[in-house]
Biopython code that builds the backbone (N, CA, C, O; Angstrom):
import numpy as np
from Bio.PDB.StructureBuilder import StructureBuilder

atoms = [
    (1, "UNK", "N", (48.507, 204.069, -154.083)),
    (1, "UNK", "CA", (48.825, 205.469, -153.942)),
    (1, "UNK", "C", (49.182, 206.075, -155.300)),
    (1, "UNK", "O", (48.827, 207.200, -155.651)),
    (2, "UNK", "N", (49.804, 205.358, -155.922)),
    (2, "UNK", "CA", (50.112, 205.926, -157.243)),
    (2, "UNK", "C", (49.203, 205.819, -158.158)),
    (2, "UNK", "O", (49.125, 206.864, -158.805)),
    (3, "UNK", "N", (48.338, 204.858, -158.564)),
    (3, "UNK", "CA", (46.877, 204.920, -159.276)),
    (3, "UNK", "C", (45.963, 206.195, -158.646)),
    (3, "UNK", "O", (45.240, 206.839, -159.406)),
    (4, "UNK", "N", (46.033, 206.475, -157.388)),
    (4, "UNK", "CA", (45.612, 207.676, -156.351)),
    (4, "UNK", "C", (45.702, 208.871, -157.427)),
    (4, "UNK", "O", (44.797, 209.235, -158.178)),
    (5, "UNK", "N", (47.690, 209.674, -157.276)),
    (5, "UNK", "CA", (47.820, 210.306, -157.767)),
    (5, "UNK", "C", (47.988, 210.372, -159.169)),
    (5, "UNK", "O", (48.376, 211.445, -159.631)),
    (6, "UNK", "N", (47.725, 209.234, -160.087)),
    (6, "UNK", "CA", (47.812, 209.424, -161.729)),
    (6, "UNK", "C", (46.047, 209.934, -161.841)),
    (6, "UNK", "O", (45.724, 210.673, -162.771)),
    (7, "UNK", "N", (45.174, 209.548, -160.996)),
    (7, "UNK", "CA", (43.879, 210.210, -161.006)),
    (7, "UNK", "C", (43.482, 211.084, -161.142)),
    (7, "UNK", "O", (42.603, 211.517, -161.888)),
    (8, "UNK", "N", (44.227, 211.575, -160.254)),
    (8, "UNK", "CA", (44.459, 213.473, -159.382)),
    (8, "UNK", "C", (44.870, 214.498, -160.572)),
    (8, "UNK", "O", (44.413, 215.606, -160.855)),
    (9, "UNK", "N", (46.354, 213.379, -161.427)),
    (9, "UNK", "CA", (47.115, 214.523, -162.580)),
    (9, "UNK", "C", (46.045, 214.389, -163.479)),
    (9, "UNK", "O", (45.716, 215.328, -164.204)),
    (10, "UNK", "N", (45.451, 213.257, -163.494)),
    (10, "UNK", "CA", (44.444, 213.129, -164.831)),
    (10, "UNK", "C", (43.429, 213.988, -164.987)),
    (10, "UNK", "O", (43.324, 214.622, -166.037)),
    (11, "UNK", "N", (42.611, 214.119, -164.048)),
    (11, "UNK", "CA", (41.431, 215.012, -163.348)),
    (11, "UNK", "C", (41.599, 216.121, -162.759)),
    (11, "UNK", "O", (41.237, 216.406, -161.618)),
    (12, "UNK", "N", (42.497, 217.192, -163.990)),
    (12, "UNK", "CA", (43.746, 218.150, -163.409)),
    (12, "UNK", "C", (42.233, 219.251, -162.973)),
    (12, "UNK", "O", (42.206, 219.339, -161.746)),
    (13, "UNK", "N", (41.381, 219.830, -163.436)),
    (13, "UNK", "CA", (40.504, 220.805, -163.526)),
    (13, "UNK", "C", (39.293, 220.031, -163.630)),
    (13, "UNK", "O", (38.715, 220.802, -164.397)),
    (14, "UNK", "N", (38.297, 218.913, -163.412)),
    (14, "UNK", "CA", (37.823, 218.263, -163.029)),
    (14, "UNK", "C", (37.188, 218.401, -161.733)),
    (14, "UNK", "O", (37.579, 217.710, -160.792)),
    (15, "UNK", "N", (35.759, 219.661, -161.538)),
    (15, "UNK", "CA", (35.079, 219.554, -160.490)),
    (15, "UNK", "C", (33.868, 219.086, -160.438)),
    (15, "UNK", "O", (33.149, 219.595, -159.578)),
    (16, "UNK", "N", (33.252, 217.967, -161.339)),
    (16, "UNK", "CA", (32.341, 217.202, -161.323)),
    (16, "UNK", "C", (32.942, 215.798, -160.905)),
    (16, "UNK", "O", (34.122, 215.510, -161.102)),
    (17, "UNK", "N", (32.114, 215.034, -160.369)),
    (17, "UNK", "CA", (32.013, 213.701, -160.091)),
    (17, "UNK", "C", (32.699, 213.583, -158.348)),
    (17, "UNK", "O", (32.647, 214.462, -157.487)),
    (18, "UNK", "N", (33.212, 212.434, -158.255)),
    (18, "UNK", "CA", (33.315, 212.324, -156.536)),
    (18, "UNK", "C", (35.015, 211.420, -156.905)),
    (18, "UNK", "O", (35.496, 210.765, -157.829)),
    (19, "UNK", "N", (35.616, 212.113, -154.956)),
    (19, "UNK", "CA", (36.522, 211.408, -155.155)),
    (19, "UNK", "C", (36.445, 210.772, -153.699)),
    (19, "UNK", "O", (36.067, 211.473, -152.761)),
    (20, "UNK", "N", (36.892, 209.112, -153.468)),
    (20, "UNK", "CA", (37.003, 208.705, -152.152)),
    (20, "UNK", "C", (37.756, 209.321, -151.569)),
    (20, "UNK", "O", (38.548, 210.168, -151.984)),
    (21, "UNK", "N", (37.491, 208.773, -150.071)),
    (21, "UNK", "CA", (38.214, 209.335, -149.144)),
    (21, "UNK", "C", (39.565, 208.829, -149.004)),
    (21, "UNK", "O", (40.453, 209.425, -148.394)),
    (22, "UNK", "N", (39.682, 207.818, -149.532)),
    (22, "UNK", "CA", (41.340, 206.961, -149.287)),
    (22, "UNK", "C", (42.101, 207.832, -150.528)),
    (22, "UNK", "O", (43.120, 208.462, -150.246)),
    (23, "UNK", "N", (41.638, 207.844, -151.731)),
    (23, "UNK", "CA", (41.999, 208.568, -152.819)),
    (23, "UNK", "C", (42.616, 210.359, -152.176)),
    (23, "UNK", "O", (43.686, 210.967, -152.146)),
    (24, "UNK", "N", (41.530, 210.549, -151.858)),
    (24, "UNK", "CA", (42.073, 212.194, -151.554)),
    (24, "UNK", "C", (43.202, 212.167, -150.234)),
    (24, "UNK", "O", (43.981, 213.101, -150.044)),
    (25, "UNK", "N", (43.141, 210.710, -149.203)),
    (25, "UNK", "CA", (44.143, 210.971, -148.263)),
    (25, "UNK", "C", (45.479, 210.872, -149.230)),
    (25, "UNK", "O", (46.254, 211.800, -149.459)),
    (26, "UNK", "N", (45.556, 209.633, -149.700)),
    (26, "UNK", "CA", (46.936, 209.370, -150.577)),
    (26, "UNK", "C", (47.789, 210.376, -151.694)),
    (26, "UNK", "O", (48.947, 210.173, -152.060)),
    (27, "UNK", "N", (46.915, 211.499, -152.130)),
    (27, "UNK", "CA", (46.981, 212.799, -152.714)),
    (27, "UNK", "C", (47.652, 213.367, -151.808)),
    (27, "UNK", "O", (48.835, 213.652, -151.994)),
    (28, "UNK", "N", (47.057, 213.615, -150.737)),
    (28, "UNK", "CA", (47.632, 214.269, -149.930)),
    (28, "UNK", "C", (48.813, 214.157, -149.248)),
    (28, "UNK", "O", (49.357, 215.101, -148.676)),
    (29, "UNK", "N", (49.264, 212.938, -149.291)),
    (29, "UNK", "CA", (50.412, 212.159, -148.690)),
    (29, "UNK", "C", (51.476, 212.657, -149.762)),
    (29, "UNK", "O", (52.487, 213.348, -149.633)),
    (30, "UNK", "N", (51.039, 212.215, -150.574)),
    (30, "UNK", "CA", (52.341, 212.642, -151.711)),
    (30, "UNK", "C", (52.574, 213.758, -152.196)),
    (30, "UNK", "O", (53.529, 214.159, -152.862)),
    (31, "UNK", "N", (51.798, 214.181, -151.891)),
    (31, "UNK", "CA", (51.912, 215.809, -152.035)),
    (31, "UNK", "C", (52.706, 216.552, -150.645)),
    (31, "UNK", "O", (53.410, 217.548, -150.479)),
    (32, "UNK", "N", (52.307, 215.757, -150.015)),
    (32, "UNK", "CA", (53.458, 216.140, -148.549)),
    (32, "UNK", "C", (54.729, 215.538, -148.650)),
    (32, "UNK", "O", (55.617, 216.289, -148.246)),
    (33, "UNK", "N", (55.106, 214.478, -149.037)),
    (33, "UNK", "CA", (56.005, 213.911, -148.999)),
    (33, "UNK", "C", (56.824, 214.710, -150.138)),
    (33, "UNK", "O", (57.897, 215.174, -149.753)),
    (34, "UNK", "N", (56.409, 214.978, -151.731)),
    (34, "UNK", "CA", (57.187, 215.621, -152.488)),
    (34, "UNK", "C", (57.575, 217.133, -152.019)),
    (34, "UNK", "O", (58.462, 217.691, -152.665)),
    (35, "UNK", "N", (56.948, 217.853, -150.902)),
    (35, "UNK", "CA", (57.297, 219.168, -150.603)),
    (35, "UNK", "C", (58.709, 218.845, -149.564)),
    (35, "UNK", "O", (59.868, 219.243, -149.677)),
    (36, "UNK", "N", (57.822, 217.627, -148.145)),
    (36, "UNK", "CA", (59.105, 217.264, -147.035)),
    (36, "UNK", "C", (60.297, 217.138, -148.183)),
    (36, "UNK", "O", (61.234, 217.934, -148.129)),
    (37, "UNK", "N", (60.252, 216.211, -149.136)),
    (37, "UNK", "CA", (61.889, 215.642, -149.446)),
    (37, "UNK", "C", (62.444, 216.875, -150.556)),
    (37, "UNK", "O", (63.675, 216.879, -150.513)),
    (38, "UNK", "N", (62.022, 217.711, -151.341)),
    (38, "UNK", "CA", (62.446, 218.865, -151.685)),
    (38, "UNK", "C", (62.719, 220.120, -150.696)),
    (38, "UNK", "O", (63.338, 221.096, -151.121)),
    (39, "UNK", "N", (62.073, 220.046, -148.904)),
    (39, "UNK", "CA", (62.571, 220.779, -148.245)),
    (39, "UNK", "C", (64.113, 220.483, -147.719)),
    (39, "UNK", "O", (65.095, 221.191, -147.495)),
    (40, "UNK", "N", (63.795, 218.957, -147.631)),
    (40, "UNK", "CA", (65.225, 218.162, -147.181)),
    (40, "UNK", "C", (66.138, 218.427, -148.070)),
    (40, "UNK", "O", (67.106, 219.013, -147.587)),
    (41, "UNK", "N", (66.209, 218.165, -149.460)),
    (41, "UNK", "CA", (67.281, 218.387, -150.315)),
    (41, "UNK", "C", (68.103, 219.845, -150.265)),
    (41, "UNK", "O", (69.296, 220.100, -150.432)),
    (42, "UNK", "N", (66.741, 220.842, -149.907)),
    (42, "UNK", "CA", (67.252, 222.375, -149.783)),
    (42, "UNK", "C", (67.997, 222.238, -148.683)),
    (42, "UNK", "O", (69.135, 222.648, -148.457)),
    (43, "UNK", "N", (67.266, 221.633, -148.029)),
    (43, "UNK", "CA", (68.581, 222.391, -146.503)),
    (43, "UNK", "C", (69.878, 221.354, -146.028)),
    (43, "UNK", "O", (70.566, 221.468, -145.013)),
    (44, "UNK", "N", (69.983, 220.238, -147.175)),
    (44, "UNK", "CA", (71.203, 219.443, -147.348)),
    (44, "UNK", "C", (72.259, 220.271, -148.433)),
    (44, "UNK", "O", (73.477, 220.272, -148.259)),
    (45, "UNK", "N", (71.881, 220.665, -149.076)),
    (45, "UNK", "CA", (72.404, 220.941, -150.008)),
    (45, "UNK", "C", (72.370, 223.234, -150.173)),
    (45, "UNK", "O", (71.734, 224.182, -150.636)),
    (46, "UNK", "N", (72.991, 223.039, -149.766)),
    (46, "UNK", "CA", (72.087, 225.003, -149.580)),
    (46, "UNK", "C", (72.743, 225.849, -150.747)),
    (46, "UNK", "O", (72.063, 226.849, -150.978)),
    (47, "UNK", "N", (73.882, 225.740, -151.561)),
    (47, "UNK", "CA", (73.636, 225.788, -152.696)),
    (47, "UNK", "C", (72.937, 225.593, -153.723)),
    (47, "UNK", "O", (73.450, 226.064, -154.738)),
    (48, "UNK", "N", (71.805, 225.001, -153.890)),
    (48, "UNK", "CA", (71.063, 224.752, -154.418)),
    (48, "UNK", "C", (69.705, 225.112, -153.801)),
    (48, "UNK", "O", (68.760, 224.660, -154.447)),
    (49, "UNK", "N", (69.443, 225.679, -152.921)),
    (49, "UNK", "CA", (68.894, 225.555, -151.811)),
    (49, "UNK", "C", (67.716, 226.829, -152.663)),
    (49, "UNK", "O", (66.527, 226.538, -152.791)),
    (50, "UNK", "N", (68.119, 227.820, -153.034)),
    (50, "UNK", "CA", (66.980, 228.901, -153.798)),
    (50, "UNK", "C", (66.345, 228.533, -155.135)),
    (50, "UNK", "O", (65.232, 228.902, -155.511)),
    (51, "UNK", "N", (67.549, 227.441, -156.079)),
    (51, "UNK", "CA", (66.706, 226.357, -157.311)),
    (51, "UNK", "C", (65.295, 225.698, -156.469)),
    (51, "UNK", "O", (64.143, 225.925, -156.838)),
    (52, "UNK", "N", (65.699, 224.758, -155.153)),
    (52, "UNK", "CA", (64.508, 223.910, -155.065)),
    (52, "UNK", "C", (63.338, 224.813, -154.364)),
    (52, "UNK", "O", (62.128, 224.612, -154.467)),
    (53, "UNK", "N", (63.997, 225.883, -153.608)),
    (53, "UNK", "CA", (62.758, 226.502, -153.221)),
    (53, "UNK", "C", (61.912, 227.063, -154.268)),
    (53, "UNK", "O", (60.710, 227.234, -154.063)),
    (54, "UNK", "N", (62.595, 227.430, -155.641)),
    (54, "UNK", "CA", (62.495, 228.059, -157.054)),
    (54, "UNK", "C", (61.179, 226.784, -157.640)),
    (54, "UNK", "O", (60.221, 226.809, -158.413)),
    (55, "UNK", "N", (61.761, 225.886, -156.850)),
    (55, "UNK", "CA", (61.194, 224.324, -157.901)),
    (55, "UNK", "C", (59.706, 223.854, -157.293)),
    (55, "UNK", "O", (58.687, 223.366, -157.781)),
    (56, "UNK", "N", (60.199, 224.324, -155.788)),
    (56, "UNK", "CA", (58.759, 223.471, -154.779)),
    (56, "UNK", "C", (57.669, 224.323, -155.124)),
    (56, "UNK", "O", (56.581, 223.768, -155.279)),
    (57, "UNK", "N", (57.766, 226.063, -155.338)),
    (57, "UNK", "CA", (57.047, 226.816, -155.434)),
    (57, "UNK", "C", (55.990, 226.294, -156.829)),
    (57, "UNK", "O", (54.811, 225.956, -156.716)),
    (58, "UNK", "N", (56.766, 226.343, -158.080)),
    (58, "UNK", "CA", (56.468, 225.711, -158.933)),
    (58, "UNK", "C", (55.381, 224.902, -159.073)),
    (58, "UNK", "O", (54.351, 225.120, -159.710)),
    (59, "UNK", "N", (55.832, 223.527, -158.138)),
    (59, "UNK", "CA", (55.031, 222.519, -158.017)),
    (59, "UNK", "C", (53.763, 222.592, -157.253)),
    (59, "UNK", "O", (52.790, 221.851, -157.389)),
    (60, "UNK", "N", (53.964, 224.020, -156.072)),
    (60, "UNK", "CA", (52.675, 224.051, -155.650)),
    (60, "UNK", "C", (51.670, 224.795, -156.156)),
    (60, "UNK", "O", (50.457, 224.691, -155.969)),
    (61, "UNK", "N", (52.344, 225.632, -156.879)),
    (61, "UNK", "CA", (51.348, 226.221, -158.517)),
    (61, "UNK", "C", (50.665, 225.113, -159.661)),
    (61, "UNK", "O", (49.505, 224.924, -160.027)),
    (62, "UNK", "N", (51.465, 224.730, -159.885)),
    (62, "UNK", "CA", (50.637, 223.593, -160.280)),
    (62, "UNK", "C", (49.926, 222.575, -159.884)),
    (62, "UNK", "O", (49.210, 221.922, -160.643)),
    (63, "UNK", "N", (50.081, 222.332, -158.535)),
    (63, "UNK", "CA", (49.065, 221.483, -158.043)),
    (63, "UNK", "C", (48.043, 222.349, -157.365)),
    (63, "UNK", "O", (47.295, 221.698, -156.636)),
    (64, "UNK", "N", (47.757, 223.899, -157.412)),
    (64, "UNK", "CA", (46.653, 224.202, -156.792)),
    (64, "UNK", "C", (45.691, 224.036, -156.993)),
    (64, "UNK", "O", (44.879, 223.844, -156.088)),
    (65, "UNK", "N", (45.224, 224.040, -158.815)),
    (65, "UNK", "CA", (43.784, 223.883, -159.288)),
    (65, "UNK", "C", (43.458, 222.524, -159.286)),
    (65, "UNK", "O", (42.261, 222.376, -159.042)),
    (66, "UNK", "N", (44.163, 221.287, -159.493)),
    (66, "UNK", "CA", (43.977, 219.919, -158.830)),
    (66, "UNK", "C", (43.829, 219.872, -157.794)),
    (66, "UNK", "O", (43.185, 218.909, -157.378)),
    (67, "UNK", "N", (44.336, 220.873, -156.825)),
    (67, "UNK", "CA", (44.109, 220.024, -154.895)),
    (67, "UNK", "C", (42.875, 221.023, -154.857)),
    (67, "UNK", "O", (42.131, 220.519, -154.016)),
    (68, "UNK", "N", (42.269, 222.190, -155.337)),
    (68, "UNK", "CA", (40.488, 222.581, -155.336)),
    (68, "UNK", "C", (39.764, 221.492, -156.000)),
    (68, "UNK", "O", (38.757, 221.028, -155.466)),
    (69, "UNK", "N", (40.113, 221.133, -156.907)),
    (69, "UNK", "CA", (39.230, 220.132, -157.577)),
    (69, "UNK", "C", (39.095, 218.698, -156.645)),
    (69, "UNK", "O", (38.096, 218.493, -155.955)),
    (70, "UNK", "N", (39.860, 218.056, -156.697)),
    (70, "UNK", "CA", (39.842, 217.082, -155.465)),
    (70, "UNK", "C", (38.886, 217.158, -154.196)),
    (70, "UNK", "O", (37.915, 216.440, -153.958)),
    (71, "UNK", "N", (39.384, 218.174, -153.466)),
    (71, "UNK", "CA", (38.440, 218.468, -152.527)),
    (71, "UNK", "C", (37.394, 218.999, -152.680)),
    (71, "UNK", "O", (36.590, 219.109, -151.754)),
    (72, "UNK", "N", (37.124, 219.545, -154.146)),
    (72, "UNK", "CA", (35.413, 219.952, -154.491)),
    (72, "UNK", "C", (34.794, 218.224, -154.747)),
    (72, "UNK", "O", (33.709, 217.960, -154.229)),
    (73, "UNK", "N", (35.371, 217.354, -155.374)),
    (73, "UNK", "CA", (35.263, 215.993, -155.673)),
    (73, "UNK", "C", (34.603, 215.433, -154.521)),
    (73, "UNK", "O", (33.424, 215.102, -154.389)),
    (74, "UNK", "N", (35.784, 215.373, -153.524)),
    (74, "UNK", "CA", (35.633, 214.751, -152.411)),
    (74, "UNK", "C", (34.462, 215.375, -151.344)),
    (74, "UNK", "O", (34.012, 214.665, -150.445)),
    (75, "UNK", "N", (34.106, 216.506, -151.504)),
    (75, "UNK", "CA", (33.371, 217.448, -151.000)),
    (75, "UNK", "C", (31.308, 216.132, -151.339)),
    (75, "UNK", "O", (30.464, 215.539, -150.668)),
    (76, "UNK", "N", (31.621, 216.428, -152.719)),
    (76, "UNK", "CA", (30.536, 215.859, -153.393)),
    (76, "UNK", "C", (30.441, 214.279, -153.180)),
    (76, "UNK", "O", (29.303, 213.821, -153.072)),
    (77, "UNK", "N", (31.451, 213.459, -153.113)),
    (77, "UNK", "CA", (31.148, 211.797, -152.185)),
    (77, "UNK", "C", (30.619, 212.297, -151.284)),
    (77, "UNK", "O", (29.850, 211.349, -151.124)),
    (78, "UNK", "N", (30.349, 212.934, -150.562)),
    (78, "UNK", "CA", (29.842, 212.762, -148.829)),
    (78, "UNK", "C", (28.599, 213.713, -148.943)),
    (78, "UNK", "O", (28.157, 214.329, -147.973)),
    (79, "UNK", "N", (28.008, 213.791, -150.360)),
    (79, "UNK", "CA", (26.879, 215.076, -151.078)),
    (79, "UNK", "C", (26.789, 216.144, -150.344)),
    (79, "UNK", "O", (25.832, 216.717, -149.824)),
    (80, "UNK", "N", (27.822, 216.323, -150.367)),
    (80, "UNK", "CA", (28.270, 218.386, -150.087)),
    (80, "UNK", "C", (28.453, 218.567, -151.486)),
    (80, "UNK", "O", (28.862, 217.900, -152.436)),
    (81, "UNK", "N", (27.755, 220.341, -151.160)),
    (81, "UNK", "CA", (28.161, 220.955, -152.510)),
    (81, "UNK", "C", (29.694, 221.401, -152.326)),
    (81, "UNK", "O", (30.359, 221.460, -151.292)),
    (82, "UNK", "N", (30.045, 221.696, -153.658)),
    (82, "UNK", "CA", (31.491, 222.217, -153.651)),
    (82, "UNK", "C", (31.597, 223.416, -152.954)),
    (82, "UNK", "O", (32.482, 223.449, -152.099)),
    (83, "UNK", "N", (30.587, 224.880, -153.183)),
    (83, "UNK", "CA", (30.839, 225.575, -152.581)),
    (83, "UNK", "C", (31.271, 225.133, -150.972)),
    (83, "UNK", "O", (31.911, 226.058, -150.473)),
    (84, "UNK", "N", (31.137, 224.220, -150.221)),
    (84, "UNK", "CA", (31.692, 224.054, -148.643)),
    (84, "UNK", "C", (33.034, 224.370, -149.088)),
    (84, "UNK", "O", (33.596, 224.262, -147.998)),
    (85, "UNK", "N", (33.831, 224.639, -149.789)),
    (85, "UNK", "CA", (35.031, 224.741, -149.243)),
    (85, "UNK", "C", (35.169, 225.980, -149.115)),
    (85, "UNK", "O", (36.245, 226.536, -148.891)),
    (86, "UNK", "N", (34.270, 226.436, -149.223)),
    (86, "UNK", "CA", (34.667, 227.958, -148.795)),
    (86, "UNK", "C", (34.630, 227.950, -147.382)),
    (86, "UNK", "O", (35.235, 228.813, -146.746)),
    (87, "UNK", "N", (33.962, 227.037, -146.819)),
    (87, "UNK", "CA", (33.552, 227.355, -145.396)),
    (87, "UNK", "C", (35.047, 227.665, -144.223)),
    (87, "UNK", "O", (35.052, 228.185, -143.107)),
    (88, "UNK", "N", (36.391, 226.997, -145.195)),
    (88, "UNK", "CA", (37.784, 227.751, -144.285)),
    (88, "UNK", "C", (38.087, 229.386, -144.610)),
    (88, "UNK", "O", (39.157, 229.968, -144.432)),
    (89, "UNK", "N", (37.058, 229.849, -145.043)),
    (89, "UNK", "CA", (37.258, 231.442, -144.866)),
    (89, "UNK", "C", (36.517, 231.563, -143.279)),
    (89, "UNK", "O", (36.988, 232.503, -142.638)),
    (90, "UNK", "N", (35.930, 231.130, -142.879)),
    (90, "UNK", "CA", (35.287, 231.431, -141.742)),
    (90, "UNK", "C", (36.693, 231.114, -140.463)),
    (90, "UNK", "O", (37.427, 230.141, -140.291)),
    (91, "UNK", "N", (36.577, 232.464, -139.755)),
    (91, "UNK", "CA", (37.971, 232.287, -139.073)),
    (91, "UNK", "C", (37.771, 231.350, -137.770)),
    (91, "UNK", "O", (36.617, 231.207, -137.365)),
    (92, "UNK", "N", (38.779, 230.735, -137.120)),
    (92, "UNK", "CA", (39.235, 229.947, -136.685)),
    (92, "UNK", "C", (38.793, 228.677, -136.721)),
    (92, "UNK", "O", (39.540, 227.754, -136.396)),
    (93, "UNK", "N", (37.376, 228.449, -137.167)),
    (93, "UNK", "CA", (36.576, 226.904, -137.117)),
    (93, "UNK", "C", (36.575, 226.446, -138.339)),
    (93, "UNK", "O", (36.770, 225.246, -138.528)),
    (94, "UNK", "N", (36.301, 227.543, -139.659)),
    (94, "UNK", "CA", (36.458, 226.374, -140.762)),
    (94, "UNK", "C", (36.976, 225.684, -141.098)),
    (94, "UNK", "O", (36.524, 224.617, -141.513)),
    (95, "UNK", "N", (38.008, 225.964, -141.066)),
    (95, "UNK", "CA", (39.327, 225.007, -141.700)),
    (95, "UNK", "C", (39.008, 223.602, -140.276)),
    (95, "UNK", "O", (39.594, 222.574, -140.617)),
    (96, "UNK", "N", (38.484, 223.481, -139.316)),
    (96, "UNK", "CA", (38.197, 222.531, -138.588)),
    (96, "UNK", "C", (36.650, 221.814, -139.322)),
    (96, "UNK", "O", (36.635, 220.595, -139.494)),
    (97, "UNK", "N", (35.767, 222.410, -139.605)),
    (97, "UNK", "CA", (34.387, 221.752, -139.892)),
    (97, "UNK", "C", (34.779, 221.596, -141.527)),
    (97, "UNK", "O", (33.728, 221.200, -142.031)),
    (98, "UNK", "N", (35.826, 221.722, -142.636)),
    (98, "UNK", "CA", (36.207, 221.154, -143.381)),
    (98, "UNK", "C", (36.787, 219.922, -143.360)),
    (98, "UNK", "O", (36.234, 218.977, -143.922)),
    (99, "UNK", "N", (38.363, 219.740, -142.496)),
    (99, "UNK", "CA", (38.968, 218.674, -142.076)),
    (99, "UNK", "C", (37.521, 217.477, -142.058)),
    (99, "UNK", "O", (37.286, 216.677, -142.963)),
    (100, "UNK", "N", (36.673, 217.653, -140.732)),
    (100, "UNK", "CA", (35.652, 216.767, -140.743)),
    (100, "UNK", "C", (35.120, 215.874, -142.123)),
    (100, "UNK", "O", (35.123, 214.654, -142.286)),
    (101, "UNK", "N", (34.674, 216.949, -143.030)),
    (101, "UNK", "CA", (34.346, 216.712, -143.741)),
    (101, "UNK", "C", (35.052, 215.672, -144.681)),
    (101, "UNK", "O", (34.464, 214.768, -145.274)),
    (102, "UNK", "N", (36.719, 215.992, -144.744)),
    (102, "UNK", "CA", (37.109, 215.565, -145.756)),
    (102, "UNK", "C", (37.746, 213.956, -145.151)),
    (102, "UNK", "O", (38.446, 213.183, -145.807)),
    (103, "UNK", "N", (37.186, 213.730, -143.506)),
    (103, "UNK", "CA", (37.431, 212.607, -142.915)),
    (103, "UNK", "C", (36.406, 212.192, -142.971)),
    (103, "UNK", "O", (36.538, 211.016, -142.635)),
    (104, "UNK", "N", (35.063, 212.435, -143.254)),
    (104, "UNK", "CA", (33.969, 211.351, -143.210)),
    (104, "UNK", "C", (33.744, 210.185, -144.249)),
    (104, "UNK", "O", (34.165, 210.449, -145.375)),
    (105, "UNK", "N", (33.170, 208.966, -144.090)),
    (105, "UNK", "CA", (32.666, 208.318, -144.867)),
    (105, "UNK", "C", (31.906, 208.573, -145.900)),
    (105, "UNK", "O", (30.904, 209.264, -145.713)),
    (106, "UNK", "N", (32.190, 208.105, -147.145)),
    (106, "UNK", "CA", (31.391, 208.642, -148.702)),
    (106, "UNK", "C", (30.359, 207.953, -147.712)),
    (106, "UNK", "O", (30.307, 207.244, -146.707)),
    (107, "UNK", "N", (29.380, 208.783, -148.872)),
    (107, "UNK", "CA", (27.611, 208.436, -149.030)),
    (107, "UNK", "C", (27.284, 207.602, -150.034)),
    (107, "UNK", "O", (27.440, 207.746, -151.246)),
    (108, "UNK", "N", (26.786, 206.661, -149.378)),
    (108, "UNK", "CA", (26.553, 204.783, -150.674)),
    (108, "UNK", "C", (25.414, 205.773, -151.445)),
    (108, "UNK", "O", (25.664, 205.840, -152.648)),
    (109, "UNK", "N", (24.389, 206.448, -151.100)),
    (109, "UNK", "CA", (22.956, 206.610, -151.535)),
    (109, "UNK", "C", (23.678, 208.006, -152.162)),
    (109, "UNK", "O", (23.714, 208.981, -151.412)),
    (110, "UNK", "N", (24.134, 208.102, -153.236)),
    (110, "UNK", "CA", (24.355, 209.759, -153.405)),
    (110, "UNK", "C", (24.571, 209.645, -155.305)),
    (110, "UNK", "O", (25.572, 209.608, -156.021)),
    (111, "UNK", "N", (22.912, 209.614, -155.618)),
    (111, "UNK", "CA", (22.828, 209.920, -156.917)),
    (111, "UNK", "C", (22.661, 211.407, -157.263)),
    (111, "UNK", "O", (21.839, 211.778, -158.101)),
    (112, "UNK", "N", (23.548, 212.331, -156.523)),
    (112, "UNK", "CA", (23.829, 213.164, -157.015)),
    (112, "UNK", "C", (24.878, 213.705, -157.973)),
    (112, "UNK", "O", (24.845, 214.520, -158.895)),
    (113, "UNK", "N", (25.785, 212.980, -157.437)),
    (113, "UNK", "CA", (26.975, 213.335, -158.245)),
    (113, "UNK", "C", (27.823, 211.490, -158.486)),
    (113, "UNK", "O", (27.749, 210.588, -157.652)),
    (114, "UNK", "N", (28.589, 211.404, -159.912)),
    (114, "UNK", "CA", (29.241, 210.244, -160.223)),
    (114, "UNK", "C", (30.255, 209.941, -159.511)),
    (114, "UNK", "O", (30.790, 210.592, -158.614)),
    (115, "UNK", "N", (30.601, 208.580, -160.079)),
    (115, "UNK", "CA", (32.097, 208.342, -159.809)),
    (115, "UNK", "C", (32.393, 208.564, -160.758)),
    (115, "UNK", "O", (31.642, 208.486, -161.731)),
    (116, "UNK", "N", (34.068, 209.058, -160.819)),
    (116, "UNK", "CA", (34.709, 209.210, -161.427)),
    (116, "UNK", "C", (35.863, 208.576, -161.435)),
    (116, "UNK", "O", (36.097, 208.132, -160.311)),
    (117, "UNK", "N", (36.866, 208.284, -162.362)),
    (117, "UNK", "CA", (38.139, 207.264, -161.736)),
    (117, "UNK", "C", (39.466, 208.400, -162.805)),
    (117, "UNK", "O", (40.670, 208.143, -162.767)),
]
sb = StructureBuilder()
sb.init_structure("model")
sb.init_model(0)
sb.init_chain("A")
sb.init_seg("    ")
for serial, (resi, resn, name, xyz) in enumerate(atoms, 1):
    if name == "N":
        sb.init_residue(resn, " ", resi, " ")
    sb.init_atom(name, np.array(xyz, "f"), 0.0, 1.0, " ", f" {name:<3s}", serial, name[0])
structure = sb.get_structure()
């Protein structure tokens, strides 16, 4: 998980090449987990409570152009173009025929786009 996310920081703006599917779940994990335990700290602590909301915001600014890139990555293992992620503008189903996507099995045959590590 942590080789996962030193990938992710590395490959901050990085929308060429492919990322697995275990790779982009474990991104995602920790990226949930660092928001859950900074929500927890806020509402243990509620003095402090407008710093971490001050702090989480932060962090999800900076991880936005990495978590597009990723999923343009991951988009391209399974040889989708990147543009699919647009397809969660489409109301109520995209964000469902994305999910799919970002649960399927890479494509062994996909000399379209590299690996990348």
């Amino acid at each position: 998980m942590v080789e996962a996310y030193k990938s992710f920081l590395k490959n901050y703006a990085n929308f060429k090449g492919r990322t697995s599917r275990s790779d982009y779940w474990f991104v995602f994990l920790a990226n949930f987990l660092i928001g859950f335990v900074l929500g927890i700290i806020a509402g243990i602590v509620p003095s402090l409570s407008s710093a971490i909301y001050s702090l989480t915001y932060i962090y999800q600014l900076a991880v936005l152009i990495p978590g597009i890139a990723i999923v343009v990555r991951r988009l391209h293992d399974i040889n989708k173009s990147g543009w699919w992620y647009f397809i969660v503008l489409v109301p109520l189903v995209g964000w469902i025929i994305l999910l799919v996507y970002l649960c399927t099995d890479s494509v062994n045959e996909n000399n379209n786009y590299e690996i990348i590590d």
